[in-house]
PATILUM-346217 format. One record per residue (C-alpha): residue number from 1; x, y, z; chain. Coordinates in nm, 4 decimals, padded with zeros to 6 digits. Example, Ala and Ser with C-alpha at 12.3 -4.5 7.8 and 13.67 -1.06 7.14 Angstrom:
<rec 1 <01.2300 -00.4500 00.7800> "A">
<rec 2 <01.3670 -00.1060 00.7140> "A">
END
This chain:
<rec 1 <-00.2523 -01.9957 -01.5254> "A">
<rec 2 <-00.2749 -01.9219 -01.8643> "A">
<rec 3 <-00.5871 -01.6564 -01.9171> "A">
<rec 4 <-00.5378 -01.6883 -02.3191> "A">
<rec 5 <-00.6047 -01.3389 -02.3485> "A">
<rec 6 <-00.3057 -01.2230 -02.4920> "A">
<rec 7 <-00.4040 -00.9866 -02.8330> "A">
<rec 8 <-00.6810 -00.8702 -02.6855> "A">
<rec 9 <-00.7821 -00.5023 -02.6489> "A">
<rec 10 <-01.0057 -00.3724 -02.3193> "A">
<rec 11 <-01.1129 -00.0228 -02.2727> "A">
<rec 12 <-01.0792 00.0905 -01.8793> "A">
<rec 13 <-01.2697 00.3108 -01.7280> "A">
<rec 14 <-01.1277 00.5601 -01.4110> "A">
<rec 15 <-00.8005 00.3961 -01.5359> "A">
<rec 16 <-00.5757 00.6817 -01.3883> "A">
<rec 17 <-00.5054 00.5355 -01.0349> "A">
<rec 18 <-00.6365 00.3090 -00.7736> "A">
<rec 19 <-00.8526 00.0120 -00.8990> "A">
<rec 20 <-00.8568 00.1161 -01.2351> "A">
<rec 21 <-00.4649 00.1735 -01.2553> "A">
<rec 22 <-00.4280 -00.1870 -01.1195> "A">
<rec 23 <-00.6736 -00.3307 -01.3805> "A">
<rec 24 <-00.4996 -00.1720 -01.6776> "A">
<rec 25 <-00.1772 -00.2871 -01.5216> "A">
<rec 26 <-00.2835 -00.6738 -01.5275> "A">
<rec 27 <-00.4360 -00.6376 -01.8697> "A">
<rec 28 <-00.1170 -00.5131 -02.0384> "A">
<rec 29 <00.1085 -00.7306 -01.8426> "A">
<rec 30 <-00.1197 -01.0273 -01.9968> "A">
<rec 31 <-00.0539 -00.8759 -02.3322> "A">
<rec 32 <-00.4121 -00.6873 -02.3611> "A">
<rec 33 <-00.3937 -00.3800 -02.5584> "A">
<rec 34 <-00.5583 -00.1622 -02.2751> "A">
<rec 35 <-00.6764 00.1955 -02.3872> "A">
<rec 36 <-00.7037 00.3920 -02.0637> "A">
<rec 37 <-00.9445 00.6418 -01.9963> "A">
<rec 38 <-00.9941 00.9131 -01.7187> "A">
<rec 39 <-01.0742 01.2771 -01.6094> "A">
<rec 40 <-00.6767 01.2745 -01.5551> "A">
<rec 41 <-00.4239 01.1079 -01.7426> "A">
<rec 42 <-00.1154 01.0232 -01.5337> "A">
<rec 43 <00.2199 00.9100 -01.6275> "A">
<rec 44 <00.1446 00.5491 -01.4429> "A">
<rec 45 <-00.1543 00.5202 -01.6982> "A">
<rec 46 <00.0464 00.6401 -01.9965> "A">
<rec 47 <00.3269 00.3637 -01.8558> "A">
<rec 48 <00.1341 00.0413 -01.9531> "A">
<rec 49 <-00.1707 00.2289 -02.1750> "A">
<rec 50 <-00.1866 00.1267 -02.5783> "A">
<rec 51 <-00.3896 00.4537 -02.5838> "A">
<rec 52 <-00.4803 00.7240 -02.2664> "A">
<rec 53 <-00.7734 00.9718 -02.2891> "A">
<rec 54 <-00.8304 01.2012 -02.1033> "A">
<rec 55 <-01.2382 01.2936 -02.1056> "A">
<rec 56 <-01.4947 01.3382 -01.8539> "A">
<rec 57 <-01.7369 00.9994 -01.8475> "A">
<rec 58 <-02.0074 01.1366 -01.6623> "A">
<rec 59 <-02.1335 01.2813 -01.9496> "A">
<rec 60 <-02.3224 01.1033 -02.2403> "A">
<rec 61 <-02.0829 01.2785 -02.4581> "A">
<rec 62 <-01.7525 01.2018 -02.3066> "A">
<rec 63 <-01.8229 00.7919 -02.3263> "A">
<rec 64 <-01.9133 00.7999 -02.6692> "A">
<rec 65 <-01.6048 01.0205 -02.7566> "A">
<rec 66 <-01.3568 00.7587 -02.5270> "A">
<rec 67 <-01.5215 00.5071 -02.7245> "A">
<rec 68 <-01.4708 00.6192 -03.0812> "A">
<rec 69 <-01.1066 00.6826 -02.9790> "A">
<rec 70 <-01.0279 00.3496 -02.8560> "A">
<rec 71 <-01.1921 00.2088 -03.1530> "A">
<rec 72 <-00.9391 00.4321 -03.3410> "A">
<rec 73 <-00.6686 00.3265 -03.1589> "A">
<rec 74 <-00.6532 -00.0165 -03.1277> "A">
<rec 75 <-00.9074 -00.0932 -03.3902> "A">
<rec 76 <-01.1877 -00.2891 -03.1898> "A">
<rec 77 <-01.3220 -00.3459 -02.8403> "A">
<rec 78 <-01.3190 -00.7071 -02.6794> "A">
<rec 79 <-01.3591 -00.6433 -02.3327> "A">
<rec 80 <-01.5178 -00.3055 -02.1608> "A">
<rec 81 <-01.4253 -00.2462 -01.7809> "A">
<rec 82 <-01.7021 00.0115 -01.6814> "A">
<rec 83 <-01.4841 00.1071 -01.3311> "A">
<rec 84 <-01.5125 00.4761 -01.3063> "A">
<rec 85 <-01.7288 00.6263 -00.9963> "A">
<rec 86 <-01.7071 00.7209 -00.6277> "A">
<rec 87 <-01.7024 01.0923 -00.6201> "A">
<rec 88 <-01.5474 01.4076 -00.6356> "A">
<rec 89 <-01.4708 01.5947 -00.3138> "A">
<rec 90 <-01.5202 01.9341 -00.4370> "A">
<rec 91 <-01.8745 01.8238 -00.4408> "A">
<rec 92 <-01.9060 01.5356 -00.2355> "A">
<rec 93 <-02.1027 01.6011 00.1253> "A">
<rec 94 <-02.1080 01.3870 00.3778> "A">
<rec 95 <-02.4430 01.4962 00.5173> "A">
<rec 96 <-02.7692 01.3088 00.5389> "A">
<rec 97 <-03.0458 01.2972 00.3165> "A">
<rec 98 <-03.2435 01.5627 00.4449> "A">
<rec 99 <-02.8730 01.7992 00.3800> "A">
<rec 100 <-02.7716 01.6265 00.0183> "A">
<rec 101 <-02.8877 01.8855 -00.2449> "A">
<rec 102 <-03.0272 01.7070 -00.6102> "A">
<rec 103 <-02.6872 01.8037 -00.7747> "A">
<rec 104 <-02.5308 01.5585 -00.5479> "A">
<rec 105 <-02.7929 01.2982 -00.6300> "A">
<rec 106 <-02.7391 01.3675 -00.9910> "A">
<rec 107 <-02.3950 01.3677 -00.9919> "A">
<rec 108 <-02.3571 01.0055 -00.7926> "A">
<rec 109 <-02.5776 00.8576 -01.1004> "A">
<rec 110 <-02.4301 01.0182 -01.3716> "A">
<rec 111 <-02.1107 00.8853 -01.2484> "A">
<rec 112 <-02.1515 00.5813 -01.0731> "A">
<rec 113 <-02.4254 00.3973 -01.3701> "A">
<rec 114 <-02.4997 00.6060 -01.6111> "A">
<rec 115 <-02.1315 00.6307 -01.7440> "A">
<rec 116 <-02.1527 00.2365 -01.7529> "A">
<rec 117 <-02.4879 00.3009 -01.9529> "A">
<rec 118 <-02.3784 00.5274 -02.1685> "A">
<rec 119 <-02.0162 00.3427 -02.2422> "A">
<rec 120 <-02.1693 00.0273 -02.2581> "A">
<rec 121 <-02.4070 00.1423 -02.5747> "A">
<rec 122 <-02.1515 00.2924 -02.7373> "A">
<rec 123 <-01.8961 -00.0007 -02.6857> "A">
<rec 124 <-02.1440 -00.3557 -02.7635> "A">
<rec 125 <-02.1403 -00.3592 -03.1335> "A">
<rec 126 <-01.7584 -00.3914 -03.0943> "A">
<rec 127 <-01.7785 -00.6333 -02.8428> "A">
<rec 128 <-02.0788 -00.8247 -02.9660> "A">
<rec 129 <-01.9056 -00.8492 -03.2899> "A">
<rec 130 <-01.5888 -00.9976 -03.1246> "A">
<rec 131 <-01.7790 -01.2439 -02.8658> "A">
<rec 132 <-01.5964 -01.0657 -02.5525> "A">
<rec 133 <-01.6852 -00.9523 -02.1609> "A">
<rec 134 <-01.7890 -00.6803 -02.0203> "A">
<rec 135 <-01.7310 -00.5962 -01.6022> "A">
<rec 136 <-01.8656 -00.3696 -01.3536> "A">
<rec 137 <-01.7252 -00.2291 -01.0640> "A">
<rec 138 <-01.9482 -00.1998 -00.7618> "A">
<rec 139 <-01.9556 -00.1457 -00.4393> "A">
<rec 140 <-02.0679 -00.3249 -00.1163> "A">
<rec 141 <-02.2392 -00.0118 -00.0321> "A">
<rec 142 <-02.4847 -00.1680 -00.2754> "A">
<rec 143 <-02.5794 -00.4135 -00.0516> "A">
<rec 144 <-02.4961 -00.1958 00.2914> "A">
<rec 145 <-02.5434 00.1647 00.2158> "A">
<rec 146 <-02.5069 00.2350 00.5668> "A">
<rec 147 <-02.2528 00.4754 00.5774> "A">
<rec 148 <-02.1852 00.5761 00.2421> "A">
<rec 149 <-02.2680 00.9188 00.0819> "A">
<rec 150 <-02.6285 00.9912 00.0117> "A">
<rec 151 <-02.6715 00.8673 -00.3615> "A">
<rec 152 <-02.3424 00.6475 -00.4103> "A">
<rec 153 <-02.4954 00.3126 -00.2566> "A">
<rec 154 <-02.8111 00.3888 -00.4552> "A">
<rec 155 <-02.6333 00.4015 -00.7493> "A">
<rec 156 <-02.4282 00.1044 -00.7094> "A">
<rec 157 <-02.7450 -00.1020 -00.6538> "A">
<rec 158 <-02.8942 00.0220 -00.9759> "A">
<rec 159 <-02.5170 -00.0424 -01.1519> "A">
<rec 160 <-02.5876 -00.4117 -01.0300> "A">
<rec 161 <-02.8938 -00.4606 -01.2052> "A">
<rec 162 <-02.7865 -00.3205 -01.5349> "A">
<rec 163 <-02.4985 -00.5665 -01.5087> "A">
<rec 164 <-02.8053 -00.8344 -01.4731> "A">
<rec 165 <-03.0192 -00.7087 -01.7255> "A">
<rec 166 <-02.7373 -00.6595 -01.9906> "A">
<rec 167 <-02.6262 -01.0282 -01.8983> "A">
<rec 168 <-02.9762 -01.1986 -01.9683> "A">
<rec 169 <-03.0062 -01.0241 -02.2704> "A">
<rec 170 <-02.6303 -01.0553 -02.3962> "A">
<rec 171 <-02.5442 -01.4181 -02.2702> "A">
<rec 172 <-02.7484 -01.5886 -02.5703> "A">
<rec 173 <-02.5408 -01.3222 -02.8221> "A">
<rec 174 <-02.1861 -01.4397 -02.6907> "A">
<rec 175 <-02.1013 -01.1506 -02.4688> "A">
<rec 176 <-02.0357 -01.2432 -02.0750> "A">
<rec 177 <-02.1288 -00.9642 -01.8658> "A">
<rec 178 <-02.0364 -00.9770 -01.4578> "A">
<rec 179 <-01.9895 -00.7309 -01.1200> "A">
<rec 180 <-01.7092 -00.7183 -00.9116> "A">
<rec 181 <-01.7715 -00.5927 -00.5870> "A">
<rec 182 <-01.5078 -00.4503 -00.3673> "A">
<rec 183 <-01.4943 -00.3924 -00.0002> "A">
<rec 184 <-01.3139 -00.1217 00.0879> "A">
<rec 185 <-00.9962 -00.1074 -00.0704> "A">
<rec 186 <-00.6059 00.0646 -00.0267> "A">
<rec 187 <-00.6625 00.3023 -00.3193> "A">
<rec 188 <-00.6008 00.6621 -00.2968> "A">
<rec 189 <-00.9450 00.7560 -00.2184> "A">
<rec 190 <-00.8844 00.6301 00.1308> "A">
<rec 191 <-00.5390 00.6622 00.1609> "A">
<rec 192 <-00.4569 01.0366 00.0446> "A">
<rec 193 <-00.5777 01.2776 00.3325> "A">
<rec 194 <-00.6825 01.4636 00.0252> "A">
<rec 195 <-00.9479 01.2125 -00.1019> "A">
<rec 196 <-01.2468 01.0565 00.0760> "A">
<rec 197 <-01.0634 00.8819 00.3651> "A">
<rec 198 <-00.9513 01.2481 00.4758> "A">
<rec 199 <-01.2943 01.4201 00.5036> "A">
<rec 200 <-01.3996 01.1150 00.6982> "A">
<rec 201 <-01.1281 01.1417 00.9189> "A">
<rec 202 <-01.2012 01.5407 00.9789> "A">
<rec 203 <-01.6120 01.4658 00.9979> "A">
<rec 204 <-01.4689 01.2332 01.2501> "A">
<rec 205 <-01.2582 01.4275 01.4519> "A">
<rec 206 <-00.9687 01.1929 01.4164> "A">
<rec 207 <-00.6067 01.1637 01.2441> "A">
<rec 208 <-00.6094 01.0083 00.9135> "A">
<rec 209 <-00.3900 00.7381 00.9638> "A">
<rec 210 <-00.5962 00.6549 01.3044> "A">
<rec 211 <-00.8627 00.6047 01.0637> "A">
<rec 212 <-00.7267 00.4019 00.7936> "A">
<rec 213 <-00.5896 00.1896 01.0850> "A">
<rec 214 <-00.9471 00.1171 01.2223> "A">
<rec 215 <-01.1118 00.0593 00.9285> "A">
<rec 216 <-01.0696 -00.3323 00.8934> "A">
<rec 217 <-01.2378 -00.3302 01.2361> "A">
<rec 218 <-01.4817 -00.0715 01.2074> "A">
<rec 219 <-01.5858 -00.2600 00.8656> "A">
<rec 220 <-01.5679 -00.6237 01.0595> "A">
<rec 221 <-01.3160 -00.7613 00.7929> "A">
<rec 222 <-01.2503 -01.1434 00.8905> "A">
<rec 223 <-00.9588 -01.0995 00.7056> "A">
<rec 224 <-00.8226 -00.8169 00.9112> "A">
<rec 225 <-00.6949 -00.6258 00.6730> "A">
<rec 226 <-00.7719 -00.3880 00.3381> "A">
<rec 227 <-00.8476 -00.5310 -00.0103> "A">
<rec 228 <-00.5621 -00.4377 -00.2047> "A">
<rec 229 <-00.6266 -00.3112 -00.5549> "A">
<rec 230 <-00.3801 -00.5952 -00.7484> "A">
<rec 231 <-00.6273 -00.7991 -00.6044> "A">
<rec 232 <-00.9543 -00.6888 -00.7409> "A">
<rec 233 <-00.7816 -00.6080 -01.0897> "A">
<rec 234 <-00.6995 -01.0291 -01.0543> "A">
<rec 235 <-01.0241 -01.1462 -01.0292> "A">
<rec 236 <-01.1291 -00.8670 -01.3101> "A">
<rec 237 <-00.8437 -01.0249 -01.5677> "A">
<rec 238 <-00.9935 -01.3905 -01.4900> "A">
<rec 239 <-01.3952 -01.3100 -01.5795> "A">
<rec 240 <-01.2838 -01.1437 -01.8618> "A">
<rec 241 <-01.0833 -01.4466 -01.9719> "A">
<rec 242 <-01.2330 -01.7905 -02.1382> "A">
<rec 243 <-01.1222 -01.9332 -01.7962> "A">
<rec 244 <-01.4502 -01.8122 -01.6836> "A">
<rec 245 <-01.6354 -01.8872 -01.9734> "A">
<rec 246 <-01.9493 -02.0209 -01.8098> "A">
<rec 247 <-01.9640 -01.7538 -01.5331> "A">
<rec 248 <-02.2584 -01.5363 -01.6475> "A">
<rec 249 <-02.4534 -01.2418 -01.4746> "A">
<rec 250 <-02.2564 -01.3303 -01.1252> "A">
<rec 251 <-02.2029 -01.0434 -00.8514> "A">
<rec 252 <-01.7988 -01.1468 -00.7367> "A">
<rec 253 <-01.8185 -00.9577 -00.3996> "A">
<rec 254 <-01.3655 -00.8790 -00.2648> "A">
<rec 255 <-01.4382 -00.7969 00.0683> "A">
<rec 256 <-01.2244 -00.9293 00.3120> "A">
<rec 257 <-01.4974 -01.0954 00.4774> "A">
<rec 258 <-01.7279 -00.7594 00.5159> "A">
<rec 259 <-02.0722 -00.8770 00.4128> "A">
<rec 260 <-02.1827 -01.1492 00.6604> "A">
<rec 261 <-02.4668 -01.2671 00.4808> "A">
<rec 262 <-02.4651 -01.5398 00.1710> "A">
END
């Protein structure tokens, strides 16, 4: 299928690895001038980047500094992928609410919507101006927080009703806006016993691998099996295309079956 978006330039958010590696990935290889941005630039963003920058997004002046560069760069914004957020595990804890400080609260927001916020301002007379898309990444701890860090589902919900709100008000002015919402996915934030998957694992008492093993059952997956990242940054390249050009202020939930309910 042709996505006819070939030309086009995208800004990506947490584009150094995992979901955000994959999405950049698609986008160039469907001849999108992708400008790449993340706390960390790697070599595999660098690979298949028009432009990398490295800058810190939870911060109202790092989005409106990776902005200005890719306008710089590649002269204009048609499609923003707001994808950065999760969490850092020098800070991250894994306790309750009544043992999650306010930093931690802070953090999850500043990362997980207000960088979208924030980007999104700085990025929408660009894409307003060209008539392009804008997508979210979620979470289905937005919808079933159980078990995620205090603050990140929270977050996630509120990231889903900016997406909304900025569709209702955007649609009439040319610009789609939509949410993708992956289960849990084979990125490295589960699969490095360095990231998120690995404190779970010790919390847990178990081996890492154990864990990564289980988690298709533990998470009820009909599918059986992980969402791999290709496969998000798919559905991400086809609502940004004029393939979907009537799909408007839609949640696109990549679970493998996870969330039971309609």
């Amino acid at each position: 299928m042709d996505l006819g978006i070939s030309g086009k330039t995208a800004l990506v958010t947490g584009a150094s690895r995992g979901i955000g590696l994959a999405i950049a990935r698609t986008l160039a290889a469907e001849g999108v001038m992708v400008v790449g941005a993340a706390r960390t630039v790697t070599p595999e963003l660098e690979k298949v980047a028009a432009a990398s920058v490295s800058v810190d997004l939870s911060t109202r002046d790092g989005a409106r500094a990776v902005v200005a560069e890719a306008l710089a760069s590649v002269g204009g914004i048609d499609f923003l992928v707001n994808n950065v957020g999760a969490a850092d595990p020098d800070w991250l804890s894994l306790g309750g609410f009544l043992d999650t400080d306010d930093e931690q609260w802070q953090r999850m927001f500043d990362l997980n919507l207000f960088s979208a916020v924030w980007t999104t301002k700085a990025a929408l007379p660009s894409i307003l101006e060209r008539s392009g898309a804008i997508v979210n990444i979620s979470s289905i701890n937005a919808r079933m927080p159980v078990g995620s860090p205090v603050g990140y589902g929270e977050a996630k919900a509120a990231l889903n009703q900016f997406g909304k709100r900025l569709s209702e008000e955007l649609a009439p002015r040319g610009v789609r806006v939509n949410t993708v919402t992956p289960g849990v996915t084979a990125t490295p934030a589960w699969t490095d016993p360095n990231g998120f998957g690995g404190m779970v694992a010790a919390a847990s008492g178990v081996d890492h691998g154990d864990l990564l093993a289980a988690l298709p059952g533990r998470f009820a997956m009909a599918s059986g099996r992980l969402t791999e990242p290709e496969e998000v940054a798919d559905l991400v390249a086809f609502l940004l295309s004029e393939r979907a050009g009537n799909i408007h202020g839609a949640d696109h939930v990549i679970d493998g079956g996870t969330l039971k309910t309609a």
